[in-house]
N, C-alpha and C positions, 0 to 999 in steps of 0.2 A: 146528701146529708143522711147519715142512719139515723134508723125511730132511736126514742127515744125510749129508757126503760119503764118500769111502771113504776111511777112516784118521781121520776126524775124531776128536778125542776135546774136550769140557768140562772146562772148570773153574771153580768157584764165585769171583767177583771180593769177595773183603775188604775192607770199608772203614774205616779208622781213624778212626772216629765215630759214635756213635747216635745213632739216627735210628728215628722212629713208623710212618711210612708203609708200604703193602704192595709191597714194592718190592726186585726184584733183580736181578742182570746176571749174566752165564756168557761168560765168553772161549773160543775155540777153537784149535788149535792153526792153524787155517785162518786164522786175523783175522778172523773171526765173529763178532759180539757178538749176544745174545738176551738181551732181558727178558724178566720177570712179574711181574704185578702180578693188579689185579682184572679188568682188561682185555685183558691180555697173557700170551697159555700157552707163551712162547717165541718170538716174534716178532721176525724177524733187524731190527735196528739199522740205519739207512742211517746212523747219525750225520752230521759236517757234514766241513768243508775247513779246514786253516788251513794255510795254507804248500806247500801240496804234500801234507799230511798227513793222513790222516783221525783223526777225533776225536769222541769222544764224550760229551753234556752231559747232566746230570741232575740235578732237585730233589728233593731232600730236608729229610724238618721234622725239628724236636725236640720233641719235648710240650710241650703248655701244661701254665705252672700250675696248681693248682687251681681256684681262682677262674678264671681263665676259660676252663678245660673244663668247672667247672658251667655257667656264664653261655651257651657255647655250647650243650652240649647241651640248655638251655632251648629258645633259639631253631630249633633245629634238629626238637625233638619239637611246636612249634608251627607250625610247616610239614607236619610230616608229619601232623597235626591236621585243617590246613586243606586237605592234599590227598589226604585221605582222604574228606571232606566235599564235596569235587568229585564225585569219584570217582561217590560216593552220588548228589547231584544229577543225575546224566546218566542213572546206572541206575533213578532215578524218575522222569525223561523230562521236570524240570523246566524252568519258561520260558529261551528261549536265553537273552537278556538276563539273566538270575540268574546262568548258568552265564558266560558272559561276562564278567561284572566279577565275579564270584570269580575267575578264571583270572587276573584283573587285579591284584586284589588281591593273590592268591599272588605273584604274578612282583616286585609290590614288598614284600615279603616278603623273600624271597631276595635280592631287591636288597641290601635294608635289612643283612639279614646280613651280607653279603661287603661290604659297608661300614661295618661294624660292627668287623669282623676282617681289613681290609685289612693295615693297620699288625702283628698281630698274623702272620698268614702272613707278612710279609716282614722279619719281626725272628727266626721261625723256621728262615727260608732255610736249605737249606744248599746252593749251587750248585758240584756236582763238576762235573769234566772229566777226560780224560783221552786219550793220543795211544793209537790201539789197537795202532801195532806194540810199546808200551814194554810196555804189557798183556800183549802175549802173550808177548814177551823174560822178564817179570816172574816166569810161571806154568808157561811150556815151554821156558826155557834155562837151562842151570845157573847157578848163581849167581855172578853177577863178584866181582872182586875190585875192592876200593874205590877205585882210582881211575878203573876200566872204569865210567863214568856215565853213556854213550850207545850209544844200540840204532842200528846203522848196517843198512842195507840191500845185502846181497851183491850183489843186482844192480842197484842203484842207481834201482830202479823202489820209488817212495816208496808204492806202492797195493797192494805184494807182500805181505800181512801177513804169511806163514805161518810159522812157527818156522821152518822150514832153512830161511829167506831172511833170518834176522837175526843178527847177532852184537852179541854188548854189546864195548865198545872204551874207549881211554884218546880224550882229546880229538886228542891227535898221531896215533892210529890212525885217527882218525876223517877227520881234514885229509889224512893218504896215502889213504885209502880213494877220498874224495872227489878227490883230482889222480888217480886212476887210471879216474877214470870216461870212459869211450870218447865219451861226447856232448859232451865238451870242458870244458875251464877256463870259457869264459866261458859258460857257460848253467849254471854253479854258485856262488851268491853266498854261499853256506855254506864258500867258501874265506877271502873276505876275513876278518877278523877280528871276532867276532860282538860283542866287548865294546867296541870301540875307544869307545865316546862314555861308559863307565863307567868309572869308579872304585872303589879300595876304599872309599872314605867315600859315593856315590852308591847301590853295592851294599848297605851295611849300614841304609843308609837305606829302601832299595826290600824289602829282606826285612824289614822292620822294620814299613812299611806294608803288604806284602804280609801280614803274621802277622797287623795288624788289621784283616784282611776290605777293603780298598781293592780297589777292581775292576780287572783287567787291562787295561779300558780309558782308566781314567785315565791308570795308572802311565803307558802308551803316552805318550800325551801330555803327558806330565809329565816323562819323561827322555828322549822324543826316541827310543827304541830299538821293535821292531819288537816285538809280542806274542810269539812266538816265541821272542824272548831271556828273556824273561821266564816263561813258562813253564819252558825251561833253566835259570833259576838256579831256578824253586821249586822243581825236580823234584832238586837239585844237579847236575846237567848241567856246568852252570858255575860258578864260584866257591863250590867246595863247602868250602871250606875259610877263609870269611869268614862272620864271625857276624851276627846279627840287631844293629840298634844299641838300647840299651835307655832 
C-alpha cells in the first residue's frame, strides 16, 4: 500500500447492489481510488479516460443459484483432485511424459470449466463505472441541493480530483463556469448544448433501456449522442426530472 499524502483522508465507496465477490474501493479526498481484494491490499487505481475525465470500471457477480454453485463446486474440487495428483507425480520424480499429459489434461479441465460457466459469469455481471471527481464531490462535499446535479471543476482542469477543486452546481452554474474558463469558448464543447439531438420521448426511451442493462455502447449508436451524455442523464445530471418510459 503507498503512504498516504499529507492531509489525505479515506472513505469506503457504497454500492447500491450486492454482490459475492471479494471486492472493494476507498475514495480520497485527493481523487485517489484504491482497491482490495485477494490480490489487491490498497492498490492506487490508474482507472481509464472518457472525455477528458478519469473513470473508473469494475465487475462484479451475484451468486449463483443453488444448483449451479453445487454443479460448480463439483467441477472445481475435481481440478484441485487432479492437481494435487500432479503435484505428487513430480515429487515421485515420475516419467516426464506422464507428468506432461496430466498437465494437459488439467489445462483442458479448466477449459472445460470456464466453458461450462461462461454464460453463467456473464448473466451474473454486474459492470459499475463511475467518474472519480463525482466520487469524491459524493463523500467530501456537502450535500447539494436537488437541482446542483454537476460536479464542476474550479480550475477548469478536468484531472484535478481533489475536494477544494470541486463544487456541485445547477446545469446554468455549470454553462457560466464553463464561458469563464480563461482557455477560451472554443476549446470547450460542453457549452454547446449537450441534449440538442434528445428528446422528452427519446430520453424516456433511453432511461427505459438504460434500466434494462443496454450497454452505453449501443445507446451511443443508437441515439447518435456522445457516452458522456449518457452517462449525465443516468447519473441525473440531465433530464433529471423525466421518467423511465414503462
Amino acid at each position: 500500500m503507498l503512504p498516504n499524502y499529507i492531509g489525505e483522508r479515506w472513505k469506503n465507496v457504497n454500492f447500491d447492489f450486492h454482490y459475492v465477490n471479494d471486492n472493494r474501493i476507498e475514495i480520497s479526498n485527493f481523487g485517489r481510488v484504491r482497491s482490495f481484494n485477494r490480490i489487491s491490499d490498497g492498490k492506487i487505481m490508474k482507472g481509464s479516460m472518457i472525455n477528458g475525465y478519469k473513470i473508473i470500471r469494475l465487475k462484479f457477480f451475484v451468486e449463483r443459484d443453488e444448483v449451479a454453485e453445487k454443479k460448480f463446486l463439483y467441477y472445481q474440487k475435481q481440478i484441485e483432485i487432479f492437481a494435487k495428483k500432479i503435484r505428487k507425480m513430480k515429487l515421485e520424480k515420475a516419467k516426464k511424459k506422464e507428468i506432461k499429459d496430466a498437465e494437459i489434461l488439467l489445462l483442458g479441465l479448466r477449459a472445460n470449466l470456464k466453458q461450462k460457466f461462461a454464460k453463467d459469469w456473464t448473466n451474473r455481471a454486474i459492470n459499475y463505472h463511475s467518474l472519480v471527481h463525482r466520487l469524491v464531490a459524493t463523500y467530501f462535499l456537502k450535500k447539494p441541493k436537488i437541482n446542483q446535479t454537476i460536479v464542476g471543476h474550479l480550475d477548469h482542469n478536468k484531472l484535478n480530483n481533489s475536494a477544494s477543486n470541486l463544487k456541485w452546481m445547477t446545469h446554468a452554474e455549470n454553462i457560466e463556469h464553463i464561458q469563464n474558463n480563461p482557455i477560451g469558448r472554443k476549446n470547450n464543447p460542453l457549452i454547446k448544448p449537450t441534449n440538442a439531438k434528445l428528446t422528452v420521448t427519446k430520453v424516456m426511451l433511453l432511461k427505459k433501456l438504460l434500466n434494462e442493462g443496454k450497454s452505453v455502447k449501443s445507446l451511443v449508436k443508437q441515439f447518435k449522442i456522445s457516452d458522456m451524455q449518457i452517462y449525465r442523464i443516468k447519473n441525473g445530471e440531465n433530464w433529471a426530472d423525466i421518467p423511465a418510459a414503462v
